[in-house]
Structure formats: C-alpha cells, structure tokens
C-alpha positions as CSV (number, residue, x, y, z in Angstrom):
1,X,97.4,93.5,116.2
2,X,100.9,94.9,117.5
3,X,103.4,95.4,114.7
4,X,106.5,96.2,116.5
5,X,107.0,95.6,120.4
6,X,109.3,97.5,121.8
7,X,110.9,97.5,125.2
8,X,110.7,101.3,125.8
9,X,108.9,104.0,124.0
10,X,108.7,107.6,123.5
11,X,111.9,108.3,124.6
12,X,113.5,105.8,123.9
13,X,112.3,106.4,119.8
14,X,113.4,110.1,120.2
15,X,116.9,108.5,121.1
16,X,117.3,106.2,118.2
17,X,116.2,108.9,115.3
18,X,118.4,111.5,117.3
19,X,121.3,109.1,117.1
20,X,120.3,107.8,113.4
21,X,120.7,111.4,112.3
22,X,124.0,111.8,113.8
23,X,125.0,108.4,111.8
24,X,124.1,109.7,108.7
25,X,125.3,113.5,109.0
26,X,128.6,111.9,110.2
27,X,128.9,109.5,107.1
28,X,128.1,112.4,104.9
29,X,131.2,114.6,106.6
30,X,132.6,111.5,106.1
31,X,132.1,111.1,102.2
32,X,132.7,114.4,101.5
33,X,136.1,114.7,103.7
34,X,137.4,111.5,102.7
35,X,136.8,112.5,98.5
36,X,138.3,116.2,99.1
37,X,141.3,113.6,100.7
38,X,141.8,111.4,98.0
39,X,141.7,113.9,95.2
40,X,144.9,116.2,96.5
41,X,146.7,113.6,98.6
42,X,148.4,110.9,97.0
43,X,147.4,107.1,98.0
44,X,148.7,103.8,96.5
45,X,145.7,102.2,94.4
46,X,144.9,99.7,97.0
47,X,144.3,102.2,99.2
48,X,141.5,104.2,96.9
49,X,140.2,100.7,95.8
50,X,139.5,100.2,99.6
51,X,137.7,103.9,99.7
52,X,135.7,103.0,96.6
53,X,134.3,100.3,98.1
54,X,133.5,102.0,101.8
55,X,132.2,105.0,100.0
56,X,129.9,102.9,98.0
57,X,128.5,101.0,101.8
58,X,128.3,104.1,103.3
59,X,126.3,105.7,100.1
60,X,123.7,102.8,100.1
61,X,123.6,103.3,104.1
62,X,122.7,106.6,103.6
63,X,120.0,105.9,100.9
64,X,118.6,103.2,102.8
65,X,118.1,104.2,106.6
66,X,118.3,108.3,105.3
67,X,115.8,108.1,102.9
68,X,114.0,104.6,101.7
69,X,113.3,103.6,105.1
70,X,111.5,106.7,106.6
71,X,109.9,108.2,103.2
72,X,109.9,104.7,100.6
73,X,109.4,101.4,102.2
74,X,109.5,100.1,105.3
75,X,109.4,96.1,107.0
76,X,106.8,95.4,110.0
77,X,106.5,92.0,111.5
78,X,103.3,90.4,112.0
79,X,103.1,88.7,116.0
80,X,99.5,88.4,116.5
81,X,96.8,86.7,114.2
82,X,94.3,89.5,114.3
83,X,94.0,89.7,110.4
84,X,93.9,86.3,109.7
85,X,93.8,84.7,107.3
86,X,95.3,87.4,105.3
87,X,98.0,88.2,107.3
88,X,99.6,85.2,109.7
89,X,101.5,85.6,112.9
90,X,104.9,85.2,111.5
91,X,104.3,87.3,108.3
92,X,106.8,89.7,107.1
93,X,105.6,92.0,105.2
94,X,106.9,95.4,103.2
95,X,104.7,98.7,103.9
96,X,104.8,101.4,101.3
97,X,105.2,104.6,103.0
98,X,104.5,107.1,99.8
99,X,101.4,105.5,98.8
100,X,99.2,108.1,100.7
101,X,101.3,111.1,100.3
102,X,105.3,111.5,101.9
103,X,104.6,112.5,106.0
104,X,107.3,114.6,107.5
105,X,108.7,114.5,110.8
106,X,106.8,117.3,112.9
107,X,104.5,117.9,110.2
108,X,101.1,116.4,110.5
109,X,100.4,116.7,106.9
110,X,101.4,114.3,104.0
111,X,103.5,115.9,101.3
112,X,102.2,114.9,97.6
113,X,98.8,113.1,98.9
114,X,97.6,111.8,95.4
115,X,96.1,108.6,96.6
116,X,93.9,108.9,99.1
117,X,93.2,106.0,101.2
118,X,90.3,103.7,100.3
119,X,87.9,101.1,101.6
120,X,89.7,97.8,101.9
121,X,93.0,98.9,102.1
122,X,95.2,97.2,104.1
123,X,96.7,100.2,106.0
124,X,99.5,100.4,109.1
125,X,98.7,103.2,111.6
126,X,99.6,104.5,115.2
127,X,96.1,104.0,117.1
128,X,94.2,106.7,119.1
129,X,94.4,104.3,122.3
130,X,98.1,103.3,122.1
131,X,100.4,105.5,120.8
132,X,103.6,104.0,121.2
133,X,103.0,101.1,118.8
134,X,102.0,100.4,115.4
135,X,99.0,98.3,114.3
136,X,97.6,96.9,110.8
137,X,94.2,96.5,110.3
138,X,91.9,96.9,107.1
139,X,90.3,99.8,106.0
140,X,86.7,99.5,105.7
141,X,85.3,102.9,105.7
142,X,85.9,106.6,105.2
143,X,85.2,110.0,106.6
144,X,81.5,110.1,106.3
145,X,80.7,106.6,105.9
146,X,77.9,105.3,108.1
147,X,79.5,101.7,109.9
148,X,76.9,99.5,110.8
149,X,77.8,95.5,112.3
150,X,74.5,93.6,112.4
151,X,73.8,89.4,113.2
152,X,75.8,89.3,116.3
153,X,78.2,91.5,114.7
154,X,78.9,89.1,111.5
155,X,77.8,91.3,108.9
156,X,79.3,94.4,107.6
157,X,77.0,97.1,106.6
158,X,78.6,100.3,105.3
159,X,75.9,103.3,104.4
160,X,73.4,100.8,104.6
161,X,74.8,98.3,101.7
162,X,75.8,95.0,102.9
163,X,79.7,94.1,102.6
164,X,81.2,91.3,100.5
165,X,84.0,90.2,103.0
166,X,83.8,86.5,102.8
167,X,86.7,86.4,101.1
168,X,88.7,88.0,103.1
169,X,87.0,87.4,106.8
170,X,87.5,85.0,109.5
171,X,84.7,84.2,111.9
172,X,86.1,81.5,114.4
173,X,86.6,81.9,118.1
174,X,89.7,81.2,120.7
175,X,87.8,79.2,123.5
176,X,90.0,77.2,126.4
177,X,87.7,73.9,127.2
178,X,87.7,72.1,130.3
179,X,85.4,69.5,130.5
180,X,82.1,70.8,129.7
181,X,83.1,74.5,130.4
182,X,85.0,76.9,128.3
183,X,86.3,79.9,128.0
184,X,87.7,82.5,126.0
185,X,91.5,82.4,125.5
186,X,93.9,85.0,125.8
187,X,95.4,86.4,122.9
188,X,99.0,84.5,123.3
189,X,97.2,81.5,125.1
190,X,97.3,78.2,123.8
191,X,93.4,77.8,122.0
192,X,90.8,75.8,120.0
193,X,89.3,77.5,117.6
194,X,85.3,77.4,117.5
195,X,84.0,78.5,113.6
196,X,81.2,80.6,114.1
197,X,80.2,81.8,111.2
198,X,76.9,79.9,111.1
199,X,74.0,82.0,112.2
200,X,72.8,79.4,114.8
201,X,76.1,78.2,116.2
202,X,77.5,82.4,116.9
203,X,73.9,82.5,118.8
204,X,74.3,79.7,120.8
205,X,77.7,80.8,121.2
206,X,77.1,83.7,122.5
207,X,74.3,82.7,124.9
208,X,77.0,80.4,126.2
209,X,79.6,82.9,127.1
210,X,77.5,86.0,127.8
211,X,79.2,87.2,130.3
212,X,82.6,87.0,128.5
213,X,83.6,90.3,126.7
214,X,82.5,89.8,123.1
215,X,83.6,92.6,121.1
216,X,83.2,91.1,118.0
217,X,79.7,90.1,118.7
218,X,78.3,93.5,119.1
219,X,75.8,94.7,116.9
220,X,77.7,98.6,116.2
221,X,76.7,101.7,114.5
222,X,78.6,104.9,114.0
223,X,79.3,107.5,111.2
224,X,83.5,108.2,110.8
225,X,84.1,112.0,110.9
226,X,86.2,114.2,108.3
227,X,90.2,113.3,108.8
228,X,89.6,109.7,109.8
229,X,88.9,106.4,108.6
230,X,87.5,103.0,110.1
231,X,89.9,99.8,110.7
232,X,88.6,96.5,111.5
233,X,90.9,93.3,111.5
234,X,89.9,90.6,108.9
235,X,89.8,88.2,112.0
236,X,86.6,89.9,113.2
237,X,85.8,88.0,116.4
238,X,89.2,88.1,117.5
239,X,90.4,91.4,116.8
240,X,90.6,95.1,119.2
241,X,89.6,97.5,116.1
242,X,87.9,100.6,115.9
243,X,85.3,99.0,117.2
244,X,86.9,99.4,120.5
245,X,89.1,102.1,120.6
246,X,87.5,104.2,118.0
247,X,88.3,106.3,114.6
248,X,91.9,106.0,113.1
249,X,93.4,109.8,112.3
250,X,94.4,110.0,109.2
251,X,97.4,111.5,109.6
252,X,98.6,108.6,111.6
253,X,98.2,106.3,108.8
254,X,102.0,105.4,107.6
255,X,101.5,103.5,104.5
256,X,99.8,100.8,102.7
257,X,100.8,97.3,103.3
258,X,101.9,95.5,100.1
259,X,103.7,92.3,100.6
260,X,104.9,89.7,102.5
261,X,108.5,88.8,101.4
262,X,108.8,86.2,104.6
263,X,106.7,83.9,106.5
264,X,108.1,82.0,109.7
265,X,105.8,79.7,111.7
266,X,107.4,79.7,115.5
267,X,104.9,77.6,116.8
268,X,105.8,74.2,115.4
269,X,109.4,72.4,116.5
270,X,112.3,75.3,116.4
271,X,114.7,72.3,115.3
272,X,113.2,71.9,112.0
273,X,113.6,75.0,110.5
274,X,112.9,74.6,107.1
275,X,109.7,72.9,108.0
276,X,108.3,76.3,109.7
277,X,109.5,78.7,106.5
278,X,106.2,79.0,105.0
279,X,107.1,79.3,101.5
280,X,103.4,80.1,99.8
281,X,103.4,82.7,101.0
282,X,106.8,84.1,100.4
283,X,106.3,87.6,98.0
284,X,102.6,87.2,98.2
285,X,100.5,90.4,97.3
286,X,98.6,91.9,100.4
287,X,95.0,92.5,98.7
C-alpha cells in the first residue's frame, strides 16, 4: 500500500528538494570554477588526475539526483502486501517516470504525454485521501469507464464486460483465530490466511464476520470522471483502493512501475541473510 514512510512530511519534502537544489547548483559552480582553475593555473599532474576524477563523481551526481531521478527513473520500496502476488512486501522495484509524459515541479501538466495510461497498468501515484505518501496499485479503468465489483466483490466488471484477473488476483483473507472465534488481522499483525476465492466459502465467510469492515466484499459501482483513473490492488480483499478513498487524478500519477531489481524477505531469521534474498524474483518484469 505505502511506498515510502516517512517520518515528517510536507515540510519536511520542501526542505530536502530545497537543499537538493543547493547541492547541485553548488557542484555546478563547482565544476565550472574548478575547470576555469585548472586551465590558467598551473597544477602538478597528480593534482588534475585527482580533479578528473572528482569532476567525473560530481558529473554523474548531477545527472543522477539532477535529472534521472526526478524526470527518468526512480526506486520505491514495497512494505505492505497489498498487490500480492505481483508485488511482495520486500520488493524493490524501479518506476519509470517519463512513461506518461515528463511532470514538472509546480506544473500540474505532463510535458510530452505520448502514452497515456492504460487499463492494467501497474501505476505509482499520490492518493486523493493521503497526500503525503506514495502508493502502487493497478490500473483497471479509465476516465469514463463504468467500475462495477459483483459476487461479494470477487468479480471485476468494467462497462459491463467481465475481467480476466485470475492471473494476476489474490483472493485470501488475514483472519487472527482463537479457538473457534476469529478475526480480521491488522495490516502489520501476525495472520493466517483464509483463500476465499470459492463462491461458497467468501459467503460463508462473510456471514461469519459481518460485522467486520469488508471492503473488499462489497458489491461497487461507479463511473471514473475525465482526468482520473481507477486503482485497485491485485490483493483485492486486502487492499484500501479506490474503492475506498475514491478516483486517482491523473496528474498525480508519477510513473509506471517496471521492475523489481531486489527482493528481501524480513520476516524469516535476520541471521541468515542469504536465505531471505529472494532471488526469482531479482530483475523480474512488473506486468
């Protein structure tokens, strides 16, 4: 669900670009001074080896944090299992920022917008609800699309036409049992997981815990306006989508997700570290 957590917010961002763009201004003066330097002042060749090789670090700092990061590709940390199984809690993955056009700070339009972005797209975005964190979810409709969730919320409708998701989908419930009662879990609690994609068992289910809040069990229906798109997490029952907090803008879309190029399981033993690299996974494509 979250992306990135972060132990302050909008100030605190402000801060960190404000000082990011004094970095960068500074190592350009720098660069520029120190070449102007070298050319009219005499230095022993150690010393302009030494300044070759600085120049070049601050160069690719430049490139990197100037211009790759913000306007290329960018790396966001999965730390929730809200799109499993495509996505794990643990996932790194890389985010292409371009893919739906080049978004400029204090601009809410996206510079060279050739791709638009399109149904199953796996897409990072600020939410409506929370804007002082990111979150990656799948796209599943478009502005105009009609979003209809029917069978306790298991099947996918969009204008009508029934969805092909099992692929993709994850239908299986985080209960806490003790004894004969359960529970739903929290979303960091320790859980069993209950599949219910069987018609039968997601209706008894759901008679059991009825008064529980069930948001992927709703039966839902809404058409997306223009400038916005609809994101639901490929974990269904256990993800807070648009079901919940509504439409995604556009404009807040930052890229497309595109692969993972790490995979770290925390939750077994931290002593065997090898053990938790999960190494499948390592430069998968995100489809």
């Amino acid at each position: 669900m979250l992306l990135i957590i972060q132990c302050n917010f909008g100030n605190l961002n402000k801060l960190r670009r404000a000082i990011l763009i004094f970095a960068i201004f500074t190592m350009i003066t720098i660069v520029i001074w120190g070449s102007v330097i070298m050319k009219k002042s005499q230095y022993s060749p150690y010393i302009k080896t030494i300044w070759d090789y600085l120049k070049v670090i601050i160069v690719a700092f430049i490139i990197v944090f100037g211009f790759i990061r913000p306007f290329v590709v960018e790396g966001f940390q999965i730390p929730s299992g809200s799109m499993e199984n495509t996505l794990l809690e643990g996932d790194r993955i890389f985010v292409c920022k371009f893919m739906y056009g080049i978004k400029i700070p204090g601009i809410k339009r996206h510079l060279f917008a050739f791709h638009k972005p399109q149904r199953g797209d796996v897409i990072v975005f600020i939410p409506p609800h929370d804007r002082k964190h990111n979150f990656i979810k799948r796209l599943v409709a478009v502005p105009g699309d009609t979003v209809e969730t029917k069978n306790l919320g298991k099947d996918l409708y969009i204008n009508g036409d029934l969805v092909n998701d099992k692929e993709y989908t994850k239908h299986k419930i985080r209960v806490v049992k003790s004894g004969s009662r359960m529970r739903l879990a929290g979303e960091f609690e320790q859980a069993e997981e209950l599949d219910v994609s069987d018609d039968k068992k997601r209706e008894k289910f759901h008679r059991k815990l009825r008064g529980a809040r069930l948001l992927g069990f709703t039966n839902y229906s809404n058409t997306v306006p223009q400038g916005h798109v609809f994101a639901m997490g490929d974990n269904r029952d256990n993800s807070f989508d648009s079901r919940g907090w509504g439409f995604v803008d556009i404009n807040d879309i930052k890229g497309q997700a595109f692969m993972i190029y790490w995979s770290y399981d925390a939750k077994n033993s931290r002593w065997n570290i090898f053990k938790n690299i999960r190494f499948s996974r390592l430069f998968n494509i995100i489809h």
